[in-house]
C-alpha positions as CSV (number, residue, x, y, z in Angstrom):
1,X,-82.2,36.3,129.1
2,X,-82.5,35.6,132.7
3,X,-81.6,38.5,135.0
4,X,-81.1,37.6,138.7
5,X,-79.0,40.5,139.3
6,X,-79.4,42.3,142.9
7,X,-81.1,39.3,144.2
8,X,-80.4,36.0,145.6
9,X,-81.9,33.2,142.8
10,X,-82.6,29.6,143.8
11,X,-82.2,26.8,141.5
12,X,-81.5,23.1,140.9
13,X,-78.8,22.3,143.6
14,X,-79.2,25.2,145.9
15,X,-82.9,25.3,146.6
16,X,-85.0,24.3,149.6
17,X,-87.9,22.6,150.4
18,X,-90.5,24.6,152.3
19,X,-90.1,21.8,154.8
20,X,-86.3,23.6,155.1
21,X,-87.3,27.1,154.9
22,X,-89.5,26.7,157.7
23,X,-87.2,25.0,159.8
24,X,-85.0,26.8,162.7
25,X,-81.1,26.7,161.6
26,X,-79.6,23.8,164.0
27,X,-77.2,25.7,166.8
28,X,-73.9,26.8,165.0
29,X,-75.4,26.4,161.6
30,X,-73.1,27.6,158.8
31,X,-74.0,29.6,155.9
32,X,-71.3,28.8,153.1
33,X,-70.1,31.5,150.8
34,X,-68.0,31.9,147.6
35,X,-67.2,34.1,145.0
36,X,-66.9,33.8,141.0
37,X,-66.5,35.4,137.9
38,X,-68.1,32.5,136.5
39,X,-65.3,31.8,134.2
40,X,-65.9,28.0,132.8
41,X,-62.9,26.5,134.6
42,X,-64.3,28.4,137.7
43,X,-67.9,27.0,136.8
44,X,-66.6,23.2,136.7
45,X,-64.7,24.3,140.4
46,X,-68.2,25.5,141.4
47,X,-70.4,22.7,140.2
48,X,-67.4,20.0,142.1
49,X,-67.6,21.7,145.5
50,X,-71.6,21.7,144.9
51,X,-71.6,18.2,144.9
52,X,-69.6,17.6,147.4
53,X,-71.1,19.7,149.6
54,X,-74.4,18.3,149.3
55,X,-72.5,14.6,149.9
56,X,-71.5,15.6,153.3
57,X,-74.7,17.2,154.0
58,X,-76.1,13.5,154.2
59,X,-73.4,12.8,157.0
60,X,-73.9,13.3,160.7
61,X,-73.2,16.7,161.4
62,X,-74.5,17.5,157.3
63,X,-77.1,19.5,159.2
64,X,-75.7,22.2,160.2
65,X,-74.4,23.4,156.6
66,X,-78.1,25.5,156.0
67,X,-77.1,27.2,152.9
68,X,-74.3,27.8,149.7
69,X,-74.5,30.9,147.6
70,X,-72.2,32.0,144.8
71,X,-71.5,35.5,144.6
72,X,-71.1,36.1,141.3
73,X,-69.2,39.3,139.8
74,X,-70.0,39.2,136.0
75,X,-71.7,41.9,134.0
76,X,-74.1,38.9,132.3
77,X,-75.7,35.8,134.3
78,X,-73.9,32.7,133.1
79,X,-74.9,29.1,132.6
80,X,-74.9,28.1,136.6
81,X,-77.5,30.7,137.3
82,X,-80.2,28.0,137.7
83,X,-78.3,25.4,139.1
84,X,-76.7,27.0,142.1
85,X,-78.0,29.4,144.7
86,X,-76.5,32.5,143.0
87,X,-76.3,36.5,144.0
88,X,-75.6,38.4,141.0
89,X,-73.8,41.6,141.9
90,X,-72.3,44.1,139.3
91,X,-68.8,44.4,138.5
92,X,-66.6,46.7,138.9
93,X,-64.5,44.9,135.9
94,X,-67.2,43.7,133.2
95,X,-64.4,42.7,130.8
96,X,-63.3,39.6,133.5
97,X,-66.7,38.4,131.9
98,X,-64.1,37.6,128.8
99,X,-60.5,38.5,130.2
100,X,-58.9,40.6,132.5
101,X,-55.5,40.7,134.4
102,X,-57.4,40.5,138.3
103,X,-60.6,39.3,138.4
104,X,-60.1,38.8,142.0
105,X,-60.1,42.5,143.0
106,X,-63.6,43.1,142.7
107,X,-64.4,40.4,145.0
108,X,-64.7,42.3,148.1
109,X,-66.9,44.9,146.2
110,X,-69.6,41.7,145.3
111,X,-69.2,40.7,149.0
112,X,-69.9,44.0,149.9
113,X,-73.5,43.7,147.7
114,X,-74.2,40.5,148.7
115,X,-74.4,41.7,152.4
116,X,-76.0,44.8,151.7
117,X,-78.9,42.8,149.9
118,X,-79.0,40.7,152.8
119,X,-79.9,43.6,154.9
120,X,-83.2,44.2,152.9
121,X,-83.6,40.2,152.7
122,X,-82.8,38.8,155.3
123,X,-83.7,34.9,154.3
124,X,-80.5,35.3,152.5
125,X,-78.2,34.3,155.1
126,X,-79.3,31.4,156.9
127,X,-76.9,31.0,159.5
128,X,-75.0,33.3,162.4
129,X,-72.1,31.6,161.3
130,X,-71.0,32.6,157.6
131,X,-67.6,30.4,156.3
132,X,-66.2,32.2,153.0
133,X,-64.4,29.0,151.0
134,X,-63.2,29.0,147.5
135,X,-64.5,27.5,144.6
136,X,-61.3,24.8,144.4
137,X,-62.1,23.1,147.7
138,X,-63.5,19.7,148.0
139,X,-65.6,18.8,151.2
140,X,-64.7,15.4,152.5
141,X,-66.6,15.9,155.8
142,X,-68.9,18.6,157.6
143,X,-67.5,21.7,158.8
144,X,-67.9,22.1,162.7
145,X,-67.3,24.9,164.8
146,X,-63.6,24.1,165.6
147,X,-63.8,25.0,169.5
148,X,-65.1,27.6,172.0
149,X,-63.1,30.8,170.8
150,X,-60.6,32.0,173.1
151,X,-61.2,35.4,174.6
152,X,-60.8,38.3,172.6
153,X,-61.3,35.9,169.3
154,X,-64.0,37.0,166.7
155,X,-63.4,33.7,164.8
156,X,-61.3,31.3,162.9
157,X,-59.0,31.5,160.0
158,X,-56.6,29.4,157.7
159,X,-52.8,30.1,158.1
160,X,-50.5,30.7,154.7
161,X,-47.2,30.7,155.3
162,X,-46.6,32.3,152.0
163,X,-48.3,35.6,153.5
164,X,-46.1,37.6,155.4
165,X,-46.8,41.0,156.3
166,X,-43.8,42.5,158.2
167,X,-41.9,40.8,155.0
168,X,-44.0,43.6,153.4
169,X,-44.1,46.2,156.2
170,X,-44.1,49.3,153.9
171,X,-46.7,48.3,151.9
172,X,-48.9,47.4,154.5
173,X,-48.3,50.9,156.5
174,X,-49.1,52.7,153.3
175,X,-52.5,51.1,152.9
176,X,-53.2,51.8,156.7
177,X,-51.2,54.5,158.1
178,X,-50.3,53.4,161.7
179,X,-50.7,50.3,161.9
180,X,-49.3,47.6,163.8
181,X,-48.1,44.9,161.8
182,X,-47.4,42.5,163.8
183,X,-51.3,42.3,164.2
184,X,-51.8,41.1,160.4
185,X,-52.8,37.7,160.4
186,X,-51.1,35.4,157.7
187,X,-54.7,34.4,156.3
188,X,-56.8,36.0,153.7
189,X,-60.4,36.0,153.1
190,X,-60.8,32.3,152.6
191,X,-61.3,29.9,154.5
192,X,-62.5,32.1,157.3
193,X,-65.7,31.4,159.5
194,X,-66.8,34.6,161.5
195,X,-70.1,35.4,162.7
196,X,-72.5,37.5,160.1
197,X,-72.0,41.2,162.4
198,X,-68.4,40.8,162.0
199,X,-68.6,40.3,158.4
200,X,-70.8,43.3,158.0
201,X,-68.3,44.7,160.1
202,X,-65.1,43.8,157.9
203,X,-66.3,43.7,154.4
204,X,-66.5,47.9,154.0
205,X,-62.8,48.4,155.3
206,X,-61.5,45.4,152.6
207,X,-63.7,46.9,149.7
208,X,-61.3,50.2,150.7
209,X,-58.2,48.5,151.0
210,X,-58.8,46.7,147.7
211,X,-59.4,49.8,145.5
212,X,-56.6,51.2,147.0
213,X,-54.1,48.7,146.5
214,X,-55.4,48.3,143.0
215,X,-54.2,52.1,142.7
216,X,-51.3,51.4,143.3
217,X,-48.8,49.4,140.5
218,X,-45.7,49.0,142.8
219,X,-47.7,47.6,145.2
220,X,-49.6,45.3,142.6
221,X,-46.7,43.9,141.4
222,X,-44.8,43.2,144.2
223,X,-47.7,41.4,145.8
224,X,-49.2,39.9,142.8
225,X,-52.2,37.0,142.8
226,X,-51.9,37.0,146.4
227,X,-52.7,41.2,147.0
228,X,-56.3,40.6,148.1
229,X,-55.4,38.1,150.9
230,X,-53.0,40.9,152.2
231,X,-56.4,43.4,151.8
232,X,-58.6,41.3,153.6
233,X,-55.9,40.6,156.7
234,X,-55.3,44.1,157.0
235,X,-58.7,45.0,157.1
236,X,-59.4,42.5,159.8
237,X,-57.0,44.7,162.0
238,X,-59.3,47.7,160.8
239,X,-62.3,46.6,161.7
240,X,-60.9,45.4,165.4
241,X,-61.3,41.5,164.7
242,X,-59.2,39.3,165.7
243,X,-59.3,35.5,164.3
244,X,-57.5,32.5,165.6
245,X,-55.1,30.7,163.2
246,X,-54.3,26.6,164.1
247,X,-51.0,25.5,162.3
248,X,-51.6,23.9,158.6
249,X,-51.5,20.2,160.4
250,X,-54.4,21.0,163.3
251,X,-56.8,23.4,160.9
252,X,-59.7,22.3,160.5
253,X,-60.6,23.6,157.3
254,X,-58.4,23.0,154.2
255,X,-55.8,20.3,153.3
256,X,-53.3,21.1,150.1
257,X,-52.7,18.4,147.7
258,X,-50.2,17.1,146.5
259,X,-48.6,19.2,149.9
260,X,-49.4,17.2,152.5
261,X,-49.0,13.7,153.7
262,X,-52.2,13.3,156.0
263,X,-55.3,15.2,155.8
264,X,-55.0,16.1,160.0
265,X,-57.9,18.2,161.5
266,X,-59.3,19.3,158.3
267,X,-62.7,19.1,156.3
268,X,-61.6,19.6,152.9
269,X,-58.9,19.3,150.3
270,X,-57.6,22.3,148.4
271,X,-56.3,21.4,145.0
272,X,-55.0,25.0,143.9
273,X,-51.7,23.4,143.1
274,X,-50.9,20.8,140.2
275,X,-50.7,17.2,140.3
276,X,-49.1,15.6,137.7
277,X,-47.1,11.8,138.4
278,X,-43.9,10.8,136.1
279,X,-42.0,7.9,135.9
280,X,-38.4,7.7,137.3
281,X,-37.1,8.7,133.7
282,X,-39.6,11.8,133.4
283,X,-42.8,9.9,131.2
284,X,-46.1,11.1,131.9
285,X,-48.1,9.2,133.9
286,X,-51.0,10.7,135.5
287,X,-52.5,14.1,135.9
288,X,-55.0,16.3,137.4
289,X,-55.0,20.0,137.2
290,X,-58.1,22.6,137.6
291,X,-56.0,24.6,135.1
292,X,-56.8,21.7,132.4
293,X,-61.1,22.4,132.9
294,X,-61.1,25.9,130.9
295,X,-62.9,25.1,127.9
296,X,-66.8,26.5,127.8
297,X,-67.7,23.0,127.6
298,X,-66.4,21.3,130.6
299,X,-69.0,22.6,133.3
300,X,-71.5,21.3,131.2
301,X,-70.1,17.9,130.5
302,X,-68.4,17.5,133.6
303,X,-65.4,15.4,132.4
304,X,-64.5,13.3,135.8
305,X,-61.1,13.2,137.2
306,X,-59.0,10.3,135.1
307,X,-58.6,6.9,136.8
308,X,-55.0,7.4,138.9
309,X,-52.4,4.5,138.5
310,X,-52.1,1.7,141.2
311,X,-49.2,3.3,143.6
312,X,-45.8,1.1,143.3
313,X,-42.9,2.4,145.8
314,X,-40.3,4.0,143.9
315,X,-42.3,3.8,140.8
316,X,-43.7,8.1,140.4
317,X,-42.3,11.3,141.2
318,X,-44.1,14.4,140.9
319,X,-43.3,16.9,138.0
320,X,-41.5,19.3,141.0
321,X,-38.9,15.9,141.7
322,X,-39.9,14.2,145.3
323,X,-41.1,10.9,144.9
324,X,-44.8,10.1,145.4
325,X,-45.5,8.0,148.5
326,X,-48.0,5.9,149.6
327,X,-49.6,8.3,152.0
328,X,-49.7,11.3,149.4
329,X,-50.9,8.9,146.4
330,X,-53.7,7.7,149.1
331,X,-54.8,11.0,149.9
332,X,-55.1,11.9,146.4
333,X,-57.0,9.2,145.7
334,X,-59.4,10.3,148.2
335,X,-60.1,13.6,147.0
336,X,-60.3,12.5,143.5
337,X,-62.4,9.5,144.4
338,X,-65.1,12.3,146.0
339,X,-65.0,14.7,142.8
340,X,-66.1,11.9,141.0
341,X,-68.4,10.7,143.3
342,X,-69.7,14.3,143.1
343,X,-69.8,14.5,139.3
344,X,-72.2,11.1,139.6
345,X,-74.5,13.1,141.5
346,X,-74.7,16.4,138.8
347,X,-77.7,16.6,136.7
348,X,-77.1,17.9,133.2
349,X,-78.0,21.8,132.5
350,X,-80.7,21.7,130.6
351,X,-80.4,23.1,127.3
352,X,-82.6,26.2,127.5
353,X,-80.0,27.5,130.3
354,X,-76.8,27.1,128.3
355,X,-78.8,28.8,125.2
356,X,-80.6,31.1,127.0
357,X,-76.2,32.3,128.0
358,X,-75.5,32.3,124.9
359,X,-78.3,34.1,122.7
């Protein structure tokens, strides 16, 4: 069985030429992270934002995205090991290799390995810039440095308004006695774009925060799927950073569908949330859900996105009630449009990798 762990592995889809290794990163080149237990719905995510990454890597601008490595935190290498540039770091939780109730929580502990090999390699990390995404994000357009940072800024960050810290002011002055909460930025640890020292600088005090939330089950289960996000913003305040946050409309990085009605300032569409269309009298219609892509077999077969409806006013609602308009059902259409487009370009993984998984 292949065993990459420790080390950074390129394969189909992430590797370079040696006309690329040689060549000087381009000024505010971006080294794109993210993280994995390499579950198989998470593996279909991974092998979608692959594609389209390499897609808007052929656009002007494309040259500036240098690099995309997977950290993956899973005790054995799975079926993407070859065809992604992968770290393999060992988890804290090897039963998330099957199930577990938080895989997320040993994510800062794999970032924290990742960087700590890059220290020994440094061809690693390819760019100053490093931009941690998630594996549900489809890139529409390249990523450019959003402006010059204001003073006293250490980089850029995605605002959830579902993150509230002084909503959750005792927990956050029990992880980090002292603090000011009114510091705590609303983001989380993706999407963020920082320079590599300040995520060398960050990483340690999240790892901390992490294993001592998990600690704690009151905590845990008041702040639930969204705990880590509340680690990593606290640790930002920590380590002394400070990031700048746009408004959903003007950031440039994500877009949530079926949230929003325009894609504004941003590079990429974020389909954590379901999509599923209904008639006026509650048929199915249409539906598209990363939820739906969990069987072993779909990152290997790749299903694409099914065909969507031609919009008629009046005609869909969405499964929460509002009516789909024209501007949402276009939007959609766009995103899925670009995970098939991306699917098109996918080569199949050769047999001896999904065996050599599996023996």
């Amino acid at each position: 069985m292949l065993d990459t762990r420790g080390a950074s592995h390129y394969g189909h889809g992430g590797s370079r030429s040696l006309e690329e290794a040689s060549r000087a990163p381009a000024k505010d080149a971006i080294h794109t992270l993210i993280t994995s237990n390499g579950a198989p719905y998470m593996n279909y995510q991974t092998r979608i934002l692959m594609g389209t990454y390499e897609l808007i890597r052929q656009m002007p601008g494309g040259e500036k995205h240098v690099g995309l490595t997977r950290i993956l935190h899973r005790s054995k290498p799975d079926i993407l090991m070859n065809a992604i540039e992968t770290f393999h770091a060992t988890p804290l939780q090897p039963e998330c290799d099957g199930w577990c109730e938080y895989p997320v929580s040993d994510r800062a502990n794999a970032v924290r390995q990742f960087f700590d090999a890059a220290e020994t390699n440094k061809s690693m990390i390819r760019a100053d810039w490093i931009y941690m995404a998630e594996t549900d994000y489809v890139f529409m357009k390249p990523l450019a440095l959003p402006r010059e940072l204001k003073p006293g800024y250490d980089g850029w960050a995605y605002p959830f308004n579902y993150i509230n810290a002084q909503a959750n002011k005792r927990f956050m002055e029990k992880l980090l006695p002292g603090v000011d909460v009114a510091l705590i930025p609303n983001s989380g640890p993706a999407p963020v774009l920082m320079r590599r020292a300040d995520w060398v600088k960050v990483v340690p005090f999240w790892e901390d925060l992490t294993a001592k939330m998990e600690e704690d089950k009151e905590m845990t289960k008041a702040l639930g799927w969204v705990r880590e996000m509340y680690d990593f913003s606290l640790a930002l305040v920590a380590a002394g950073l400070k990031l700048e946050l746009d408004t959903e409309k003007t950031s440039p990085f994500i877009a949530h569908l079926p949230g929003v009605s325009n894609m504004g300032e941003a590079h990429a569409f974020h389909y954590t949330l379901c999509t599923i269309y209904k008639t006026m009298n509650g048929s199915d219609v249409w539906a598209f859900d990363k939820r739906f892509y969990a069987d072993p077999r779909h990152p290997i077969d790749m299903p694409k996105v099914p065909p969507m409806p031609e919009f008629e006013a009046g005609k869909f609602k969405f499964i929460e009630g509002p009516p789909v308009t024209k501007e949402k059902h276009e939007l959609i259409k766009q995103m899925t449009d670009q995970i098939n487009r991306a699917i098109d370009t996918l080569s199949p993984l050769p047999q001896a990798w999904i065996d050599a998984v599996e023996a």
